[in-house]
Backbone as JSON, one array per atom type, in Angstrom:
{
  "sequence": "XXXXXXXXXXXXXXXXXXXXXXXXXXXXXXXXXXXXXXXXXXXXXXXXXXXXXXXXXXXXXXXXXXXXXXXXXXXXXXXXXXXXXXXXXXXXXXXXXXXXXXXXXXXXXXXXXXXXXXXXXXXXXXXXXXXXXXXXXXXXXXXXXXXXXXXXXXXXXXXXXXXXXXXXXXXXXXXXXXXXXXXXXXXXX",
  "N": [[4.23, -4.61, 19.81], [7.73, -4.4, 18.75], [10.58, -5.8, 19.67], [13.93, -5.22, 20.78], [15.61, -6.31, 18.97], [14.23, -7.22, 17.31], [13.6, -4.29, 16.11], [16.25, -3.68, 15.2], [16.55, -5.14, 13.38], [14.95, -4.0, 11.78], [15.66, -1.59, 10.94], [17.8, -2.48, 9.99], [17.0, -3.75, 7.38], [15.36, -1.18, 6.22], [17.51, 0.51, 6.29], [18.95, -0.61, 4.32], [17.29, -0.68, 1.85], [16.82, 2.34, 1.66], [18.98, 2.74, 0.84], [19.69, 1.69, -2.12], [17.44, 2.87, -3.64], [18.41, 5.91, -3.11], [20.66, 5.44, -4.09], [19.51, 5.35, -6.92], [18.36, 7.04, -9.66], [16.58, 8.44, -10.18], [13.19, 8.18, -8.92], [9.86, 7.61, -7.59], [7.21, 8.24, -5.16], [4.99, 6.6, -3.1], [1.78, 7.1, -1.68], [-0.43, 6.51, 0.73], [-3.34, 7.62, 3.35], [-4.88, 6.13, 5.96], [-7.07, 4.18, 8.07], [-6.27, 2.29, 10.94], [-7.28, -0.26, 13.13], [-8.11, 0.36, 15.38], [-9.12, 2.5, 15.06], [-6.8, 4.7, 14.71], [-5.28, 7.32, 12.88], [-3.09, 6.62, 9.88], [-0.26, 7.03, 8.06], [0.93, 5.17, 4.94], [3.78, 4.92, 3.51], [5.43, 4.31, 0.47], [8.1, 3.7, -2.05], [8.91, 3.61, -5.09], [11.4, 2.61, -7.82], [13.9, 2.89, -10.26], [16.88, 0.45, -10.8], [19.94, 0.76, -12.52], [20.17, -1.66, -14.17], [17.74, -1.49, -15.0], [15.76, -2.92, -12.88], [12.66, -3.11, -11.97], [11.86, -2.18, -8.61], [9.93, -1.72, -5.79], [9.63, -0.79, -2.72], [8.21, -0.65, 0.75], [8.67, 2.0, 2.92], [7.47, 2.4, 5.26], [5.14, 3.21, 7.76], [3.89, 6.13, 9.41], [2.2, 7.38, 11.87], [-0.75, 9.61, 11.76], [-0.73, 12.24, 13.68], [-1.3, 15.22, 14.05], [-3.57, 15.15, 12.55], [-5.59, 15.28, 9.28], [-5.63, 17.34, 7.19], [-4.4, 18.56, 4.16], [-2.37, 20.3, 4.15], [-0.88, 18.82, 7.07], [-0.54, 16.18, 6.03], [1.99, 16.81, 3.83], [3.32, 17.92, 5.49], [3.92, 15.14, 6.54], [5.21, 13.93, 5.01], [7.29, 15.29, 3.93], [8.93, 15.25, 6.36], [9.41, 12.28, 6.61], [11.01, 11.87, 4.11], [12.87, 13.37, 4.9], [14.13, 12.22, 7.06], [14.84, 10.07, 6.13], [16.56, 10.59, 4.04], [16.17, 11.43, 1.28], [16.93, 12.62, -2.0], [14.64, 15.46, -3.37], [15.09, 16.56, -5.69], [15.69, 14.14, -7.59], [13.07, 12.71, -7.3], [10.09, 12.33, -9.28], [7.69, 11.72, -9.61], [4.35, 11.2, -8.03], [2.1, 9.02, -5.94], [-0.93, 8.93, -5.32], [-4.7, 8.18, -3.9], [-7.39, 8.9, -5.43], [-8.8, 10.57, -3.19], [-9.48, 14.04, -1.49], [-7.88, 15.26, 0.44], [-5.42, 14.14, -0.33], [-4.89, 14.83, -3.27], [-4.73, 17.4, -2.68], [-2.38, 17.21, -1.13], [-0.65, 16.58, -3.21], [-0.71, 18.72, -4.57], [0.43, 21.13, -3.36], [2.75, 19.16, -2.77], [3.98, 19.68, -4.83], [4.68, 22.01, -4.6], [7.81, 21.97, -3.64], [9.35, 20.03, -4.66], [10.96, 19.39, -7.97], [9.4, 20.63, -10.54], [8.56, 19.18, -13.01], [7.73, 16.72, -11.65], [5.09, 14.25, -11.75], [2.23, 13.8, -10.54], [-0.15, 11.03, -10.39], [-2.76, 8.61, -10.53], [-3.39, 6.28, -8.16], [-2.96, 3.1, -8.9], [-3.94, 0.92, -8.27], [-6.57, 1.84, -6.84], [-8.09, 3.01, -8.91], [-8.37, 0.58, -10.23], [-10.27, -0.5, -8.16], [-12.41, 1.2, -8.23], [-13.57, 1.21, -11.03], [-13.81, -1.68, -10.49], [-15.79, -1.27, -8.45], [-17.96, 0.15, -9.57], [-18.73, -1.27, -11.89], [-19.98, -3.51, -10.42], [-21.85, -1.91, -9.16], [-23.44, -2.25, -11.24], [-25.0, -4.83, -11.15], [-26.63, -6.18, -9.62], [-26.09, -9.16, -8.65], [-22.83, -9.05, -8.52], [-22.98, -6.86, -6.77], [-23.76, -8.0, -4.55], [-22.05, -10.18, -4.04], [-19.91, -8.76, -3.85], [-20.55, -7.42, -1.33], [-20.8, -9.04, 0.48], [-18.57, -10.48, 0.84], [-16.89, -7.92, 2.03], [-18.41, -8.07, 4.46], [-17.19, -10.55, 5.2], [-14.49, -10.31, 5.62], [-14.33, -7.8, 7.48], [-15.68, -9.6, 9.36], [-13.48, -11.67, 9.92], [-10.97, -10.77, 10.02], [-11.16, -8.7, 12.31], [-10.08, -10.71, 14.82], [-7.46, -12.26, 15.35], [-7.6, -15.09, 16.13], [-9.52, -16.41, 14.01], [-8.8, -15.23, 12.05], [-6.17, -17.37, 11.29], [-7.69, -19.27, 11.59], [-9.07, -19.47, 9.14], [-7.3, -18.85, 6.93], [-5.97, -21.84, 7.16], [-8.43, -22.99, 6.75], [-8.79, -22.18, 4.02], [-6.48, -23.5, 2.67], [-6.93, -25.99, 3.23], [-8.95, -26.12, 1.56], [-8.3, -25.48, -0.69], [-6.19, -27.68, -1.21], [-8.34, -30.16, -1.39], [-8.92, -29.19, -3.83], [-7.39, -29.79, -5.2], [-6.57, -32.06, -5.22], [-9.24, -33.3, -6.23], [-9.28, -32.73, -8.92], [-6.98, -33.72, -9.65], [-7.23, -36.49, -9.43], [-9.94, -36.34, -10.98], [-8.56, -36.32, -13.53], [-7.17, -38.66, -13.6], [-9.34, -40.43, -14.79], [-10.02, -39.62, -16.93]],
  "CA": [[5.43, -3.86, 20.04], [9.02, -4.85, 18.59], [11.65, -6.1, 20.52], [14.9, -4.14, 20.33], [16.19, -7.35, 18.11], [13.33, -6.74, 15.78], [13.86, -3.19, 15.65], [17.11, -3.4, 14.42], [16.53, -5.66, 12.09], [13.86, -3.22, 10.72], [16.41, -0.78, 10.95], [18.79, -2.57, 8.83], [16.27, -3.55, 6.08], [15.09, -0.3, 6.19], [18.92, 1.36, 5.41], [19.5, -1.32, 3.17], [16.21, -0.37, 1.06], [16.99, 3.47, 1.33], [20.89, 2.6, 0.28], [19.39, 1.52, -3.17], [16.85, 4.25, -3.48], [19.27, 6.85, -3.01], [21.73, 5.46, -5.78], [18.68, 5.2, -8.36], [18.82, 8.21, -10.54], [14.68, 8.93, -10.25], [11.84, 7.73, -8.07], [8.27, 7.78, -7.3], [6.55, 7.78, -3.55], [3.08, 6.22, -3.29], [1.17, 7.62, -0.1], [-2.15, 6.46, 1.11], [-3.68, 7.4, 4.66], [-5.46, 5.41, 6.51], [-6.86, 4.37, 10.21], [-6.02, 0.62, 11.48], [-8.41, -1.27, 14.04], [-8.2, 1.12, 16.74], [-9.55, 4.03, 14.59], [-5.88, 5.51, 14.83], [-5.09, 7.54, 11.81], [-1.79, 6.5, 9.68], [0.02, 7.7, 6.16], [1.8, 4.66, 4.44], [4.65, 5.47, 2.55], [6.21, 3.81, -0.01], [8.64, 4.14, -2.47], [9.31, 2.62, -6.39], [12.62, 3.16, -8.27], [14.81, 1.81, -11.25], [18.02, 0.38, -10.98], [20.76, 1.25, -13.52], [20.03, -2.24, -15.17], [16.37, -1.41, -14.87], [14.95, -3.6, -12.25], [11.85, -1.95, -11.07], [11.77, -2.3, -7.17], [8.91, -1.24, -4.77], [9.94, -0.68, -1.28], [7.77, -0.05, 1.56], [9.24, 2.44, 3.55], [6.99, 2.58, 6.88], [3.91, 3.84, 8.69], [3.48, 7.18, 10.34], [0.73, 7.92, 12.56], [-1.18, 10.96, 11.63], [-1.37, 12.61, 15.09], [-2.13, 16.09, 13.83], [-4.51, 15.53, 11.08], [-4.89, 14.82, 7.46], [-5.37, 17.88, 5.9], [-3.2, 18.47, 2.83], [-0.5, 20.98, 5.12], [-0.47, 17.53, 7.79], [0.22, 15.08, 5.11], [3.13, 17.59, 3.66], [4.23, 17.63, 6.95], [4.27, 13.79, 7.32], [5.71, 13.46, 3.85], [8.62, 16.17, 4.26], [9.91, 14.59, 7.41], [10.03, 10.87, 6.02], [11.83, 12.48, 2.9], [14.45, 14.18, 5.65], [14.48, 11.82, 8.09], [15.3, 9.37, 4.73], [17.82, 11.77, 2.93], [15.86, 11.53, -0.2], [17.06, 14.15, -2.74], [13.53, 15.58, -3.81], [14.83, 16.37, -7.25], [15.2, 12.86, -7.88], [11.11, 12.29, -7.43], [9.79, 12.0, -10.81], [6.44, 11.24, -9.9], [3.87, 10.88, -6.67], [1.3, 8.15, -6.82], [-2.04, 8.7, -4.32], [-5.95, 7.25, -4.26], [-8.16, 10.18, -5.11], [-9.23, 11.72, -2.05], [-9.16, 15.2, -1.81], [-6.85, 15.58, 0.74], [-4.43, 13.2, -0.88], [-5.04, 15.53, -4.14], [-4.07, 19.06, -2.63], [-1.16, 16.89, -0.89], [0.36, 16.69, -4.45], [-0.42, 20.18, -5.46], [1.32, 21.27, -2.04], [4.02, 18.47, -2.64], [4.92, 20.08, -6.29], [6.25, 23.74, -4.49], [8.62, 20.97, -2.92], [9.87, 18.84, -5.71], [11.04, 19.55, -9.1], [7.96, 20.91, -11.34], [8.17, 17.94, -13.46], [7.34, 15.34, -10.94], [3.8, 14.6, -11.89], [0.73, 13.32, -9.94], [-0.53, 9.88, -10.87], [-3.96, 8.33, -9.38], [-3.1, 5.28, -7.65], [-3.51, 2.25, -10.05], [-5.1, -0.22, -7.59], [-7.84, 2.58, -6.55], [-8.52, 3.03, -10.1], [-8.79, -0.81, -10.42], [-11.47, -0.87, -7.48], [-13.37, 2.54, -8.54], [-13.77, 0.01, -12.5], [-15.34, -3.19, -10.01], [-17.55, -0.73, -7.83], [-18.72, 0.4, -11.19], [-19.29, -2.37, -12.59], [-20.64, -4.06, -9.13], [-23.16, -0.99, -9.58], [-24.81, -2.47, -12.79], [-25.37, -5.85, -11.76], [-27.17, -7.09, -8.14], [-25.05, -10.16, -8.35], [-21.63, -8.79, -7.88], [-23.23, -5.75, -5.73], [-23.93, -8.91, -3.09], [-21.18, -10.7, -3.83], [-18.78, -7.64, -2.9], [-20.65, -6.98, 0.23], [-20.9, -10.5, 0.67], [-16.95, -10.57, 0.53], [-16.32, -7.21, 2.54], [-18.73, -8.88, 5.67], [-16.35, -11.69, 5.86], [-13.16, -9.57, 5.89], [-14.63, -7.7, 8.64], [-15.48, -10.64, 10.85], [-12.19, -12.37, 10.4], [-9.93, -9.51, 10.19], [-11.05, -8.54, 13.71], [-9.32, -11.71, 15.4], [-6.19, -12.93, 14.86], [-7.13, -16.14, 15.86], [-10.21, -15.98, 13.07], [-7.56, -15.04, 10.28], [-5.54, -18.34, 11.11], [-8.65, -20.26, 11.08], [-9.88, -18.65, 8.06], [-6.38, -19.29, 6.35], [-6.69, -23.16, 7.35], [-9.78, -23.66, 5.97], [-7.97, -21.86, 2.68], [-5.14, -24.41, 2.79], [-7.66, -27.05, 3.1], [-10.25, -26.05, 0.34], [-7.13, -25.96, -1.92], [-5.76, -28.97, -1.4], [-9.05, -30.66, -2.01], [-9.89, -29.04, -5.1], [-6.03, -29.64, -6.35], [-6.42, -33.83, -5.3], [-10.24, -33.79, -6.95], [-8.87, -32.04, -10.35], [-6.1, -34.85, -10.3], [-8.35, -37.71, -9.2], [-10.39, -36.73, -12.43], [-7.5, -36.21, -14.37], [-6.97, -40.0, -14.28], [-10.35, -41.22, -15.12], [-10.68, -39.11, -18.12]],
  "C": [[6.65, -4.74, 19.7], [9.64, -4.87, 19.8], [13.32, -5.4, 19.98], [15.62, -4.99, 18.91], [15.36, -7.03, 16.83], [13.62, -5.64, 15.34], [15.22, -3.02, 14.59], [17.47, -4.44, 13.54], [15.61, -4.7, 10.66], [14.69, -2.6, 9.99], [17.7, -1.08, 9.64], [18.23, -3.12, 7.48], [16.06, -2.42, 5.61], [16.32, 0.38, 5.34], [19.41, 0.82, 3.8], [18.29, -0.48, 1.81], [17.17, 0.91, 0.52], [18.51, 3.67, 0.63], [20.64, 2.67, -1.23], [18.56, 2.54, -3.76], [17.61, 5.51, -4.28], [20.19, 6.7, -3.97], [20.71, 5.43, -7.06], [18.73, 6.88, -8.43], [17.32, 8.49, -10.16], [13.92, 7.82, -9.15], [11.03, 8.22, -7.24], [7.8, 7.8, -5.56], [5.32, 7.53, -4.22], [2.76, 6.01, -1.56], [0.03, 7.01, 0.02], [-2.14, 6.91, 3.01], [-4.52, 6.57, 5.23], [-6.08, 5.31, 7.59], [-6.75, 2.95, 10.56], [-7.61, 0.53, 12.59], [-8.55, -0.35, 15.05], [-8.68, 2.5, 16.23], [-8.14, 5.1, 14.63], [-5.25, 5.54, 12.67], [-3.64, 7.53, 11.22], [-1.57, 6.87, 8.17], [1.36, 6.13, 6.32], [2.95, 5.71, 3.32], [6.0, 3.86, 1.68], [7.21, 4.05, -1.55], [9.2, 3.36, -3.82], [10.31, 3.16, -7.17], [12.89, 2.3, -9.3], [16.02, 1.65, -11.09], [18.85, 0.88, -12.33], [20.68, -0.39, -14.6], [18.65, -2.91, -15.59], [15.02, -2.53, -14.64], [13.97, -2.57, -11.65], [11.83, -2.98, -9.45], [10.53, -1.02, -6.55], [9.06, -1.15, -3.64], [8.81, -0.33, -0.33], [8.38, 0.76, 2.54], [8.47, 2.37, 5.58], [5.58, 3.4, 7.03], [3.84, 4.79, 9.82], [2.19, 7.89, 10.97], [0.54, 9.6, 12.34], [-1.83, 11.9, 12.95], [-1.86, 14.41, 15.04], [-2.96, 16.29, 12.93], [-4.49, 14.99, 10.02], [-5.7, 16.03, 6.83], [-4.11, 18.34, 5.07], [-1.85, 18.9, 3.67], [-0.18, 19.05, 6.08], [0.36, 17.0, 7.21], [1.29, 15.77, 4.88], [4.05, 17.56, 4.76], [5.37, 16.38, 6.79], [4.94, 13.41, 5.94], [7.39, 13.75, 3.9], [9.72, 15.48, 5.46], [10.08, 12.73, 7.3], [11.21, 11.27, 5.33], [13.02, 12.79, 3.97], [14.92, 12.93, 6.27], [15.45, 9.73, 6.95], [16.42, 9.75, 4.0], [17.52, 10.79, 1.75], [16.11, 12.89, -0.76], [15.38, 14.43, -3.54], [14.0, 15.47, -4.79], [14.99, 15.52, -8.27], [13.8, 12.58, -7.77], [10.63, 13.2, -8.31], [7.96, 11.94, -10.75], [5.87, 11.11, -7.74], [2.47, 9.75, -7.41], [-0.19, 8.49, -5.31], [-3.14, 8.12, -5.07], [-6.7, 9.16, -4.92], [-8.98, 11.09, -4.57], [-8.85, 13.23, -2.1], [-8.05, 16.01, -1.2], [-5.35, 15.28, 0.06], [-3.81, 14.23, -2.48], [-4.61, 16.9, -4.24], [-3.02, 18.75, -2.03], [-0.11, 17.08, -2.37], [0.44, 17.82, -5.01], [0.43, 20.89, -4.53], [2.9, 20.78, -2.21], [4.74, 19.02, -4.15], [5.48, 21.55, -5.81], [7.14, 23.0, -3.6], [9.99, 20.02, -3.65], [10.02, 19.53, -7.0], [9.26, 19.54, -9.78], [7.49, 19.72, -12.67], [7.61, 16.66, -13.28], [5.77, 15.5, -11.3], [2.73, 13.75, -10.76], [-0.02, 12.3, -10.42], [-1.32, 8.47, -10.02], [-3.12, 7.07, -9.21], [-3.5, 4.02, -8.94], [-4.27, 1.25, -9.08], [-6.39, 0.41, -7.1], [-8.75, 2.99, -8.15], [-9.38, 1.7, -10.15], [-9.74, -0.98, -9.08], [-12.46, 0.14, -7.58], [-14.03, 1.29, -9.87], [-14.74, -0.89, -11.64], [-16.0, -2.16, -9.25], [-18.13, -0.18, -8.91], [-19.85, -0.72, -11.4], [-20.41, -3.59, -11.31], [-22.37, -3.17, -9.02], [-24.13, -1.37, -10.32], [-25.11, -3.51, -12.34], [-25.67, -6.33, -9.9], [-26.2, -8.41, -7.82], [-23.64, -10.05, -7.61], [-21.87, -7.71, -6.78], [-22.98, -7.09, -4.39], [-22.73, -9.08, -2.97], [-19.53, -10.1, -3.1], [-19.49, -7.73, -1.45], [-20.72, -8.25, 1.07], [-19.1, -10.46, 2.01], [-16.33, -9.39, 1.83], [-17.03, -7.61, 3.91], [-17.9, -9.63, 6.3], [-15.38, -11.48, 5.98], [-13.42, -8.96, 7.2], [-14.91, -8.51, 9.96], [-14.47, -10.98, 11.05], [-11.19, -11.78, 10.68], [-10.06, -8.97, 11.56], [-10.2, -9.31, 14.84], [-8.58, -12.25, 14.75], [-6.36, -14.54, 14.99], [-8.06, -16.77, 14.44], [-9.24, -16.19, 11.93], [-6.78, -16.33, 9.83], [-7.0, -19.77, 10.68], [-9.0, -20.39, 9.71], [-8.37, -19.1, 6.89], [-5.6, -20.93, 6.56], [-7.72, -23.72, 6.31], [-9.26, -23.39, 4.22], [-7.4, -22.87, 2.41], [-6.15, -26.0, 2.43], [-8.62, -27.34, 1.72], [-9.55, -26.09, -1.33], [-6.39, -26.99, -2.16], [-7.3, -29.81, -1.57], [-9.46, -30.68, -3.23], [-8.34, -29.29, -6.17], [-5.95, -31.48, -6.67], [-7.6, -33.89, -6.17], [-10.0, -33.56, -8.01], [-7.76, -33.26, -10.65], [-6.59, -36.48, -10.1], [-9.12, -38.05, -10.9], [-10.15, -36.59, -13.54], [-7.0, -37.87, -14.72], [-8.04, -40.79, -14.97], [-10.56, -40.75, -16.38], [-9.89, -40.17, -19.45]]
}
């Protein structure tokens, strides 16, 4: 839980973000839902734009708990009242970006009687890019382990916070060894 100090620091990142936003001529949302550690179900939202001397920027806007649901009407819901509670002009959004779930999928056909009919629908690019390695993880026993290998040890450490620090330690450590042994036999050569 924030402290009122934190909050309104959120609060003023937050305006600041949506300040810029709001002067870009076009931009995208990119939704995913989710459920955190406690099995409680949440919709990220975030938000990518161009400046006028076409810096792309990515904003995260925030995390709304999905307390009635996730089918497609929900999400719409939980989309619509960011968007308000934001004063985003819809007919600025050019584009939506989700994973391809199906809810996520009739969210955008839902979210186009909402938005200008041009805004288009565009799969997520990092769910793409992990649909490609479970593919490819598919053909070959090696990387099949080595993923599940990999998603075991996220699960143990990711449970405890103090785990994660350990676990990012031992990181810190295994990189500075392998950065002194690479310059160690950088002189002998």
């Amino acid at each position: 839980c924030l402290t009122e100090e934190e909050e309104l620091l959120v609060l003023k990142a937050r305006r600041s973000h949506l300040k810029h936003i709001n002067a870009a001529r076009f931009y995208t949302i990119i939704c995913d839902e989710c459920s955190d550690i406690s099995k409680t179900e949440q919709l990220s939202f975030s938000v990518r734009y161009c400046s006028d001397t076409y810096e792309i920027s990515e904003d995260f806007i925030g995390i709304l708990p999905c307390d009635v649901g996730l089918t497609a009407e929900s999400l719409l819901t939980y989309v619509r009242d960011i968007m308000t509670r934001c004063n985003m002009n819809t007919s600025k959004m050019i584009a939506m970006a989700f994973d391809g779930a199906s809810a996520m999928k009739n969210l955008a056909a839902l979210l186009k009687t909402h938005v200008p009919k041009h805004a288009i629908y565009v799969h997520c690019f990092a769910h793409c890019n992990e649909l490609v390695f479970k593919d490819a993880a598919s053909l070959s026993s090696l990387m099949s382990d080595a993923q599940d290998f990999c998603e075991n040890l996220y699960v143990l450490v990711c449970v405890s916070p103090k785990r994660v620090l350990l676990f990012q330690n031992m990181q810190k450590e295994v990189s500075a060894a392998l950065e002194n042994r690479s310059f160690d036999e950088g002189k002998f050569n």
